[in-house]
N, C-alpha and C positions, 0 to 999 in steps of 0.2 A: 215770383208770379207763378211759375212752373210747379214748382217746391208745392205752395199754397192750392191748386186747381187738382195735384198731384192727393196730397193731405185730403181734399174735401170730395174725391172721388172714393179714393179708399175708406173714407168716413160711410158715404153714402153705400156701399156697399156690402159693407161691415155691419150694415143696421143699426149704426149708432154708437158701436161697441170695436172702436178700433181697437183699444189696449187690451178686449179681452180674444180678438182676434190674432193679432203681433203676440202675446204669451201664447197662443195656439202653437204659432207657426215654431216660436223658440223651443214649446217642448217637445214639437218633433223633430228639428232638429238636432236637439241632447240625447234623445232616446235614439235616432238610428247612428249618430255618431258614435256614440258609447257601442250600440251593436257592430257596426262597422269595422270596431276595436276588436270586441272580447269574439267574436264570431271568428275568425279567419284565426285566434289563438288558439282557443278551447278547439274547433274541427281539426287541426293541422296536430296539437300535441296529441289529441286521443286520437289518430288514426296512425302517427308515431308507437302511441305504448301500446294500442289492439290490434290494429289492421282495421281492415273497411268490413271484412265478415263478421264484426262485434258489434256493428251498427245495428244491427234491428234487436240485438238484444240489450242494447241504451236506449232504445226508441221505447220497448215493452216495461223497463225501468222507468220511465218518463209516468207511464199511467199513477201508479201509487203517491209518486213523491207527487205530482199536479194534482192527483183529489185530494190533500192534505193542506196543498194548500189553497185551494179555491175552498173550500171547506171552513178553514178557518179564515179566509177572508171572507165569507156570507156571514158567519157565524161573529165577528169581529166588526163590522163594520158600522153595524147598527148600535152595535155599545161607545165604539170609541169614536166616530164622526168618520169623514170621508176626508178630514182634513190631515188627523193621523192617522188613520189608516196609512194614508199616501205616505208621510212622512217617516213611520215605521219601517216600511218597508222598502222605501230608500235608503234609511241607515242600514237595513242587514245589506242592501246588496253594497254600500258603498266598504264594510266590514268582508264582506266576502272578496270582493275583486280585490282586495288587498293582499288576503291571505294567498290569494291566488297566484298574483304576483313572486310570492313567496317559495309557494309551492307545488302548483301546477308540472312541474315540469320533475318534480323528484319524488312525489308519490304518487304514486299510480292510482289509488282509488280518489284521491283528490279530483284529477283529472278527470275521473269518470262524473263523479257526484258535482264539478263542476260545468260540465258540457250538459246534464241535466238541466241545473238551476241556468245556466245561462237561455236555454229553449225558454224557460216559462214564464221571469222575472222579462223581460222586453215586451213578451204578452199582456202582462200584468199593469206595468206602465202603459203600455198602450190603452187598454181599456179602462184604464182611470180618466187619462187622458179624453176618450173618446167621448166615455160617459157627460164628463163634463159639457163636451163640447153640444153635446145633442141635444142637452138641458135648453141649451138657448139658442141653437142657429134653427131656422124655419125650411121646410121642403126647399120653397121657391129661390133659399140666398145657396143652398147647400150644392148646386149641381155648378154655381165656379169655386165655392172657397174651400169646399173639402177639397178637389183637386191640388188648389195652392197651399193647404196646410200640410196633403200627402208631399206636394215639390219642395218645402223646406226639410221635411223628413229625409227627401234623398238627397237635396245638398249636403247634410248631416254625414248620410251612409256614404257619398262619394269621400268628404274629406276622410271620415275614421279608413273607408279600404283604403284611401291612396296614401296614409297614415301607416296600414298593415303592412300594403304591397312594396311601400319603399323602403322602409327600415329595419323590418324584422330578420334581416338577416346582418345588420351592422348592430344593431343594442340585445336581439335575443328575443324571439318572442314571448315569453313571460313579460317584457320588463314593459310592451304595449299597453298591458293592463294599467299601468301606472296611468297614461295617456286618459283614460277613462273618468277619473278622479274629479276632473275641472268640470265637465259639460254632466255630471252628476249633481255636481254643487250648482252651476248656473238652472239644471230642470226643476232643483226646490226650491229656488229665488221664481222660475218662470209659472209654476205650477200653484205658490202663494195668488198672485196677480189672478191668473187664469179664470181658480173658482170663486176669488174676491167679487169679479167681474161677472159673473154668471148667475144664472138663474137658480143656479141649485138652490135648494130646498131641503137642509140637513133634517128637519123635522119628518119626512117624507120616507127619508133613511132608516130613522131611531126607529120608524113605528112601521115596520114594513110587512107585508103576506111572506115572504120571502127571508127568513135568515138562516136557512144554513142551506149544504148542499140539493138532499132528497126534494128538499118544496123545490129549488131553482129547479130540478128536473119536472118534477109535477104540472110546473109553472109551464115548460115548454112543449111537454108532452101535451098540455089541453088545449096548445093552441097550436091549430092547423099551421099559419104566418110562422111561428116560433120552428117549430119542427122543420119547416122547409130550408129558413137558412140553417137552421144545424147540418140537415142535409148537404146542402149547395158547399158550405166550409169543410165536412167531413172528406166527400169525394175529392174536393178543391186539393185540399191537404195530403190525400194517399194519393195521387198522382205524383205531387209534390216530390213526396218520399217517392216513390219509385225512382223518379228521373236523378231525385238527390242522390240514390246507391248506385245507378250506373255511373253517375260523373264520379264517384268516393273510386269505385271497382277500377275504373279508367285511369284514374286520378293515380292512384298507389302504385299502379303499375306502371306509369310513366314519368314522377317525377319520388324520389329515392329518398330526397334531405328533408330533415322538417322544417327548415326554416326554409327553402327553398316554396315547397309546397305552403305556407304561412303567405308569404309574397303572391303566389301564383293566386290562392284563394283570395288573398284581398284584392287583387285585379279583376279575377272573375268575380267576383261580388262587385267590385267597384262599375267594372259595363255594365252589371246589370242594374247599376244602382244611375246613371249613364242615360241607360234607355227608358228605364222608369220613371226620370226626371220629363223628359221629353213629351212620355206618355201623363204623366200629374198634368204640365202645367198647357199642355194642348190638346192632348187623348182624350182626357174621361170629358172636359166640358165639350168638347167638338162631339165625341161619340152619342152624349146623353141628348146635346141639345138637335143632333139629326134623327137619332135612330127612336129617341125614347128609350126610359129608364127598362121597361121589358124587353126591346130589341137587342138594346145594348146587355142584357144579363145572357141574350141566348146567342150572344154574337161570341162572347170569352169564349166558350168551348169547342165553339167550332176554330174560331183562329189555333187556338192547341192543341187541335188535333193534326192540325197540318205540322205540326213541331212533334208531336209522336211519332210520324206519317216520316219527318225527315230523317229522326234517329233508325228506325224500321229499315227506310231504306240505304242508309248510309250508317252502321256502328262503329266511326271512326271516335276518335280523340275527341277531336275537333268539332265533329257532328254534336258526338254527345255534351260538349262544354259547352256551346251553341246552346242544345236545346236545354239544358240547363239553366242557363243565365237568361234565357226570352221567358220561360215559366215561372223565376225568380221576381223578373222585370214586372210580368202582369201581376205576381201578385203584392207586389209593393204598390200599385199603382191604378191600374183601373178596378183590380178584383178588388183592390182594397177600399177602393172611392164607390162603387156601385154596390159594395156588399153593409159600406157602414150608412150608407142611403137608406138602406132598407128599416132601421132601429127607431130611425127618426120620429113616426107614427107609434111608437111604444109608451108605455109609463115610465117613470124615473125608476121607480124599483128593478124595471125590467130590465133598465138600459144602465143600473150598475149591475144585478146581481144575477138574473138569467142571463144577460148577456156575456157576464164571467166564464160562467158553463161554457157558452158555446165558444168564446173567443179565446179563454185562453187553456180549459183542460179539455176539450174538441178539437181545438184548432192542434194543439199539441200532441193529445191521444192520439188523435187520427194515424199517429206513425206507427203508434203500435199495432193498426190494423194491417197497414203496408209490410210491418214487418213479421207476421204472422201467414201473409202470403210469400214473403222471399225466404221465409224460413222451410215454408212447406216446399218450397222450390226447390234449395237446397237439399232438403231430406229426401225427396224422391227422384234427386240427381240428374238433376237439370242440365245440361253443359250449355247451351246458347242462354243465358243467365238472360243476358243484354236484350236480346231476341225477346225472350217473352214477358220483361218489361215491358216492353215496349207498346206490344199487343195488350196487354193488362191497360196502361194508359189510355190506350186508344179505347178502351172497352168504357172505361170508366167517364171519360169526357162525351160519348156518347147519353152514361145515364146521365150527368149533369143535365146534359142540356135538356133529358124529356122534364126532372126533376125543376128546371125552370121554366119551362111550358106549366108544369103545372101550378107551379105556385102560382102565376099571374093566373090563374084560370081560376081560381078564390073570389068567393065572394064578400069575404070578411070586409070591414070599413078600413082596417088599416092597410089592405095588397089597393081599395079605391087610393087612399089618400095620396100613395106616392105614386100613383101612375101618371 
């Protein structure tokens, strides 16, 4: 009876489309689990073979190899479908985290050209994923179920860090990667289902305004909407980085082993994966449904600045692992649920292949902007490093927020639709 009332609730809320909902939820869960995995392996060996001061020149690396391939996936997509698109690009990654396995840990530029690919390919899946989903859920279902698609995501990220954090110093961090292998195979079983179930439109795809890079930019440069969230994930993202190289700077200096530091990383990923759960499956629909979808975008910046505000005043360990893992937390979790709210008013073209740009070579680029500021830092010999992170942060979550003042202040149909 329970079971049944249970079943015809979640029906009703699904809009009719429970299986294509439950394949949602499975493929965020494979996707932050595999990251959970390869994340805490790939940070820990390369900050082993470079140090934490090689970070912003793997971040300025990141730019190239992410136009190449969001590039050739605009350029690709429309010829071969969206079906394999997807499944292409699942087999290289499931081909590469093999070899990685292998080698990660004994050539050094492996290492590096895999801490790359590992940033971009979890982006990549996500906005397939995403796309999909935006095809068919409506404004009105999306402010509880994107939260609860985001909270299987981080059940996912909690097992793969607590997966990192306990073992990697009993089998060897490389050998984690193997771990990765299973919820790969289960996300192209989940991700069959998902667009079975959906509304996409691969005709829509074939014949699109949109296929290769230069139009996705055209595309968002002409629209006011578009340009705003690039903005909001740019800054979103080089804060990001900032607060990520204090905890690296912190980090190196306080724990020596790699496999130690592999452990400690998948713990601190795992809290924040912890608190981001918390914030999925009561945060974003409590925040959205008191504050409104505009209150709640100008509310993110001001909570983190009081987390800039806490490392400023306190540049412990501690402080800064802190405000690391609460900036990790929101963007797994409300940033993530209130920024993919925003697509939902888009076209389908927009919401695979403009949104590629901004999600996953924006969302990624972004470090090379951050790391062109700690470079400059660097160069003109900085010594309170941590210090004036800090203030950079705080500077930067201030423009956020005028930056979403003014997007709602649009008068375009699509800033009406989702308010």
């Amino acid at each position: 009876m329970f079971l049944n009332a249970l079943k015809e609730k979640f029906t009703m809320l699904t809009g009719g489309r429970p299986l294509f909902i439950l394949c949602g939820m499975i493929c965020g869960f494979c996707i932050m689990g595999d990251y959970g995995i390869v994340r805490p392996v790939s940070h820990s060996v390369f900050l082993s073979t470079y140090g934490s001061q090689f970070f912003p020149y793997v971040w300025l690396a990141i730019v190239p190899f992410n136009f190449l391939v969001v590039e050739l996936y605009n350029r690709f997509l429309p010829k071969i479908g969206i079906h394999r698109m997807f499944y292409t690009i699942l087999a290289v990654i499931i081909v590469v985290n093999t070899c990685a396995a292998f080698f990660v840990t004994k050539l050094p530029a492996f290492s590096f050209l895999f801490y790359i690919w590992k940033e971009i390919y979890v982006m990549l899946l996500f906005q397939q994923m995403w796309s999909v989903i935006h095809t068919t859920v409506k404004s009105d279902q999306a402010k509880y179920l994107y939260g609860v698609l985001f909270a299987c995501g981080g059940v996912g990220g909690i097992l793969g860090n607590a997966f990192s954090g306990t073992c990697a110093v009993r089998i060897g961090s490389e050998n984690l990667l193997f771990g990765s292998l299973p919820l790969l195979a289960i996300l192209g079983v989940a991700f069959y289902y998902l667009i079975k179930k959906s509304e996409v439109q691969e005709t829509s795809v074939q014949k699109p305004q949109i296929n290769n890079f230069m139009q996705g930019v055209s595309a968002i440069r002409n629209s006011k909407y578009l340009t705003f969230i690039l903005a909001i994930v740019v800054v979103m993202q080089v804060t990001t980085t900032l607060i990520y190289y204090q905890f690296n700077e912190v980090l190196e200096s306080s724990i020596a082993t790699q496999d130690l530091r592999t452990e400690f990383c998948g713990r601190a990923f795992g809290i924040a994966n912890v608190v981001s759960l918390s914030f999925q499956i009561f945060g974003s629909y409590l925040l959205i449904q008191f504050l409104g979808l505009r209150r709640s975008h100008l509310a993110m910046p001001l909570l983190l600045a009081i987390n800039a505000a806490g490392s400023l005043l306190f540049p412990t360990f501690t402080m800064i692992t802190a405000a690391f893992v609460t900036i990790k937390a929101f963007d797994f979790s409300l940033f993530g649920v209130l920024k993919e709210m925003l697509y939902i008013p888009l076209k389908q073209e927009e919401k695979f292949q403009a949104k590629a740009i901004i999600d996953v070579f924006a969302y990624r680029s972004s470090k090379a902007v951050a790391s062109c500021l700690i470079l400059l830092l660097q160069f003109v010999g900085f010594t309170e490093m941590i210090n004036t992170l800090s203030w950079g942060s705080f500077i930067l979550l201030t423009l956020w927020a005028l930056i979403v003042y003014k997007m709602f202040k649009l008068k375009e149909e699509p800033a009406k639709e989702i308010e």
